[in-house]
N, C-alpha and C positions, 0 to 999 in steps of 0.2 A: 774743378772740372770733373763730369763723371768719367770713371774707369769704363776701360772696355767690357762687355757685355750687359751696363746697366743703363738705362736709358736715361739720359740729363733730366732735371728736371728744373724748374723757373732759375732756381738757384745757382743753377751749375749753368748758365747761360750765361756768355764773357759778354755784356752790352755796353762795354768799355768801348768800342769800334762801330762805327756805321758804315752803313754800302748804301751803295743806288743802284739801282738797275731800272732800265727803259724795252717797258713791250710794245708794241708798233700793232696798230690794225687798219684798216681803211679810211676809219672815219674818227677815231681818235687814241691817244697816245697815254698809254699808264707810266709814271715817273713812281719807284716804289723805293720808299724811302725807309731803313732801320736804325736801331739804333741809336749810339750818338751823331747827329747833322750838326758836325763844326766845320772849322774852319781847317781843320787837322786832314782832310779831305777832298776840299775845297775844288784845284783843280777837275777832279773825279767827276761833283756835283757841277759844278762850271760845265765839263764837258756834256754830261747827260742831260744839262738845260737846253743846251745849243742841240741838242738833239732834239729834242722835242721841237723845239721852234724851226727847227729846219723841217719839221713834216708836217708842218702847218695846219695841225686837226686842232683840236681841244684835246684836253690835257685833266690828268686825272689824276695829283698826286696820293698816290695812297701811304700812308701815318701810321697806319692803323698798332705797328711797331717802335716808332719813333721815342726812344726816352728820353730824349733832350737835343732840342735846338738851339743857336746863338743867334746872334742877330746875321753874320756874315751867311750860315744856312737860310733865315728867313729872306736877304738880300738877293741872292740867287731865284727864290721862287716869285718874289715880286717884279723882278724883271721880265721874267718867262708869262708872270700873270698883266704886264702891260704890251706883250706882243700876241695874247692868245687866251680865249677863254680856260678859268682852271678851276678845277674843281677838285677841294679837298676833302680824303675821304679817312673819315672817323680820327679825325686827329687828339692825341691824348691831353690831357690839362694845361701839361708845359707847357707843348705847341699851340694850344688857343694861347695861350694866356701871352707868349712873346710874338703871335699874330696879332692879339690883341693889341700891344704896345706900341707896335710898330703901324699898324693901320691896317696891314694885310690884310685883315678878315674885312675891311671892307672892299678890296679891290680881287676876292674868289668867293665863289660858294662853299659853301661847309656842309657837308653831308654827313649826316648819321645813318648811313646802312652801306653798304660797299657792294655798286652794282656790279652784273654779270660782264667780263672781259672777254669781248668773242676770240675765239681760237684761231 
């Protein structure tokens, strides 16, 4: 980890943990995913799915940090992706590739560019 007054650099980044956090706007829902998405977590990601689905917009997972998902992460977002349009944005190799396995990438869009989140 970097010391204090030197600024972290890739390396010094613990991607050992994932978080989720859910932005809310009018007319659709960013789900923003880091990290590792297991199952170590789980409830957390459980909860912030049921969020989204409860404000009933489209749905925006953004990846774009994401170093590794399991299947029990990608089972969460397929849920969310058969109650509501979702749309994944720039998701990394891993992530296509256990979308891929699992069928996911055929039941969301997959975006390569991460559009604008109104304020």
């Amino acid at each position: 980890m970097a010391t204090s007054g030197t600024t972290p650099t890739e390396g010094d980044i613990d991607n050992s943990f994932g978080s989720v956090a859910v932005l809310f706007s009018p007319h659709r829902t960013r789900l923003v995913l880091s990290g590792e998405v297991d199952d170590s977590f789980g409830q957390e990601l459980a909860d912030a799915v049921s969020e989204c689905a409860t404000a009933g917009v489209p749905v925006e997972v953004d990846a774009r940090t994401v170093a590794f998902i399991d299947s029990a992460g990608a089972a969460h977002l397929a849920r969310l992706a058969q109650a509501l349009p979702v749309r994944v944005i720039q998701p990394p190799d891993v992530m296509q590739f256990v979308m891929s396995v699992s069928g996911l990438d055929r039941s969301v869009e997959i975006l390569d560019h991460c559009p604008d989140f109104p304020a």
